[in-house]
C-alpha positions in Angstrom: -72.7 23.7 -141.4 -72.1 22.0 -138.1 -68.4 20.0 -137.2 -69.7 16.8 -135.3 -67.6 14.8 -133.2 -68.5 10.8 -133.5 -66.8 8.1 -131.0 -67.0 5.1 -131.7 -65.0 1.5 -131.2 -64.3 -1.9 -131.9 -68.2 -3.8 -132.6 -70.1 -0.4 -132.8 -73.6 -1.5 -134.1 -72.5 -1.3 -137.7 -76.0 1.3 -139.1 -75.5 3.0 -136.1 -72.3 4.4 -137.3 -72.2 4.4 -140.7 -75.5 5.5 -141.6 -75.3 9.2 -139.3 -71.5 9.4 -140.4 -72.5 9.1 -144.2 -75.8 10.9 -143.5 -74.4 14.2 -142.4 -71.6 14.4 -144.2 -74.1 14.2 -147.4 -76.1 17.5 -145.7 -73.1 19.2 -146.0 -71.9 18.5 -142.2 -68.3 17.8 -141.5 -68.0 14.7 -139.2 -64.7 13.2 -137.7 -64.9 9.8 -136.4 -62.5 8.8 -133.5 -61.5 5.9 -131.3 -59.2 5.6 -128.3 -55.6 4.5 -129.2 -56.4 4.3 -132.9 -55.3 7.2 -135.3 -57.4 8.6 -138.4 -56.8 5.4 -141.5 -56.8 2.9 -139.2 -60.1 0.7 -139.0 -62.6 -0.6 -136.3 -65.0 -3.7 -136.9 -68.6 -3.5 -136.5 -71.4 -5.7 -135.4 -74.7 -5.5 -137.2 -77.6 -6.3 -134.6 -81.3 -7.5 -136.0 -84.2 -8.0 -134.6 -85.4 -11.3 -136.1 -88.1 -12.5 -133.6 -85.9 -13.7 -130.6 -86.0 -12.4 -127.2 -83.2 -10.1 -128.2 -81.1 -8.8 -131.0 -78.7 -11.0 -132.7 -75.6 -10.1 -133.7 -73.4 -10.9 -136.9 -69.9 -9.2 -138.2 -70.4 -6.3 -139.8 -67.9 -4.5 -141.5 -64.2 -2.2 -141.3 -65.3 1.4 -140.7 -62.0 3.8 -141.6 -61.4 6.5 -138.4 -60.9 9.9 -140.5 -59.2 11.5 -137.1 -57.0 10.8 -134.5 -58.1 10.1 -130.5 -55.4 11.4 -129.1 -54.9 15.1 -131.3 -58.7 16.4 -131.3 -59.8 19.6 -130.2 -62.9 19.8 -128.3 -63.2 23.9 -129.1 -63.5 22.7 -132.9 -66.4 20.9 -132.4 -70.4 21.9 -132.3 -72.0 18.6 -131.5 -71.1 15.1 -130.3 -72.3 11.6 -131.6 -72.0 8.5 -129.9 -73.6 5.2 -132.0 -74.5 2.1 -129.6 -73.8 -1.5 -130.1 -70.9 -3.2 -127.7 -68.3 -0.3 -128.0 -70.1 2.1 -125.3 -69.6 -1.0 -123.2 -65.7 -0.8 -123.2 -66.0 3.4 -124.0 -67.2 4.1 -121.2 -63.8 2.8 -119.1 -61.9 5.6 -120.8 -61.3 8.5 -118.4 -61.4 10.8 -121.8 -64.2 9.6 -123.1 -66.0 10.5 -120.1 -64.3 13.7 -119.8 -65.7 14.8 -123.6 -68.9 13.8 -123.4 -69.1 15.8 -120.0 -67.6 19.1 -121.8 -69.9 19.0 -124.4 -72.7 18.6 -121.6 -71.2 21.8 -119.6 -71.1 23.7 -122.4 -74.3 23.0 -123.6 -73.7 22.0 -127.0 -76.1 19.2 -129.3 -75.4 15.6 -128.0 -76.9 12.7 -129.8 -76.7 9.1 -128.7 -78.3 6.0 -130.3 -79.0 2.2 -128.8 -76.7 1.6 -126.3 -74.7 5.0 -126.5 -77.0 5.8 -123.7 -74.2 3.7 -121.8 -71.7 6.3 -122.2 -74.4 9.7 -121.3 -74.8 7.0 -117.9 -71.0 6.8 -117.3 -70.9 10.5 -117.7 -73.2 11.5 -115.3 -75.2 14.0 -117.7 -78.7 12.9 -117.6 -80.0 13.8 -114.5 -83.4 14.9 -114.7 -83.5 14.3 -118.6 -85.7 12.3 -120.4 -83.6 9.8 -122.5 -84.7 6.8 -124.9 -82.1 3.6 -125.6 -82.1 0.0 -126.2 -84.4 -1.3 -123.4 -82.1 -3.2 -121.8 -80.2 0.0 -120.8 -83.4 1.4 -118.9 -82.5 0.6 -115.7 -78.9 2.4 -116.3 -81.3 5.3 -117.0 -83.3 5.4 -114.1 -80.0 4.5 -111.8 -78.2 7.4 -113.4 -81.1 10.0 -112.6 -82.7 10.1 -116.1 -86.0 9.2 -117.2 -86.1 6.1 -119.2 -88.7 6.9 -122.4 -89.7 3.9 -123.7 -90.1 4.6 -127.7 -90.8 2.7 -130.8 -87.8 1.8 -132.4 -88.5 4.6 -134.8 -88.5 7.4 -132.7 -86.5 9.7 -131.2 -86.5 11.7 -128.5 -85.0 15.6 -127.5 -84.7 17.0 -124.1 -82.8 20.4 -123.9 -79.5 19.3 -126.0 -79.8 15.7 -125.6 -81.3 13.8 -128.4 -81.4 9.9 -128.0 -83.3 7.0 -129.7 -83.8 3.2 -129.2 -82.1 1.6 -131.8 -81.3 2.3 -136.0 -84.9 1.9 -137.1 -85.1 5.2 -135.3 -82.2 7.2 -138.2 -84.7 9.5 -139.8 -86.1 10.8 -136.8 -83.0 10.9 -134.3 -81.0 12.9 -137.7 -83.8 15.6 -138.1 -84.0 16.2 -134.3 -80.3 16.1 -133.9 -79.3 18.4 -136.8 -82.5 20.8 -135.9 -80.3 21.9 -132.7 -77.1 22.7 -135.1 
């Protein structure tokens, strides 16, 4: 079984994180969830975002997700994959030098990375999608395409894997975007 590293923040899209986190820990995986300055009992709030006919998703409180691990104590070496959910948080993630500097470690040494909706933000930031194809929210395409990736435009339930990257548009997309990320564990 697989130790997965999730980071996540304030107004993560709310089944963007809880659904994976419960998801693989139910398979058996072993998932510690982490935020920047918070320590492991401490709580983040989430946003749940619906598409409900309007020119974009709305967005409605969601609620207190519990951080099992500490930020500032984790040890990249213990971990075989990374997961990074979307909604605001990769807005405000992506400013953290050490956020950045993990997601780049697991890119250099080639281990699974999944990211969902707007995760795609932090892959951007990173610089680690040159050349790859890579799926998000549609309003992040042209992040995408300015950070060297190609921008795969997908039904919301798909998913998408290029080499160790997996990434999907949005939650609809769960069942695929699990089955191809735990297929590279």
């Amino acid at each position: 079984m697989a130790r997965v590293l999730m980071i996540t923040g304030d107004f993560v899209e709310d089944y963007e994180n809880m659904v994976p986190f419960q998801a693989l820990i139910a398979m058996g995986h072993e998932v510690d969830a982490v935020c920047p300055d918070k320590k492991a009992g401490e709580s983040i709030a989430t946003a749940i975002h619906d598409f409900e006919g309007d020119q974009t998703y709305t967005e409605k409180r969601g609620h207190n997700f519990v951080l099992n691990a500490d930020f500032s104590s984790i040890n990249l070496s213990d971990y075989d994959a990374l997961y990074l959910p979307g909604g605001r948080a990769p807005e405000y993630l992506r400013l953290n030098s050490k956020v950045i500097e993990i997601i780049q470690t697991f890119s250099t040494n080639n281990k699974p990375i999944a990211a969902i909706c707007h995760g795609a933000q932090l892959l951007t930031a990173a610089g680690v999608i040159e050349g790859k194809k890579v799926s998000a929210y549609p309003a992040c395409a042209p992040e995408v395409t300015l950070a060297g990736g190609e921008y795969a435009s997908l039904e919301m339930d798909q998913a998408i894997t290029d080499g160790q990257l997996v990434t999907a548009p949005a939650w609809p997309a769960h069942p695929e975007f699990l089955k191809q990320f735990t297929a590279l564990f």
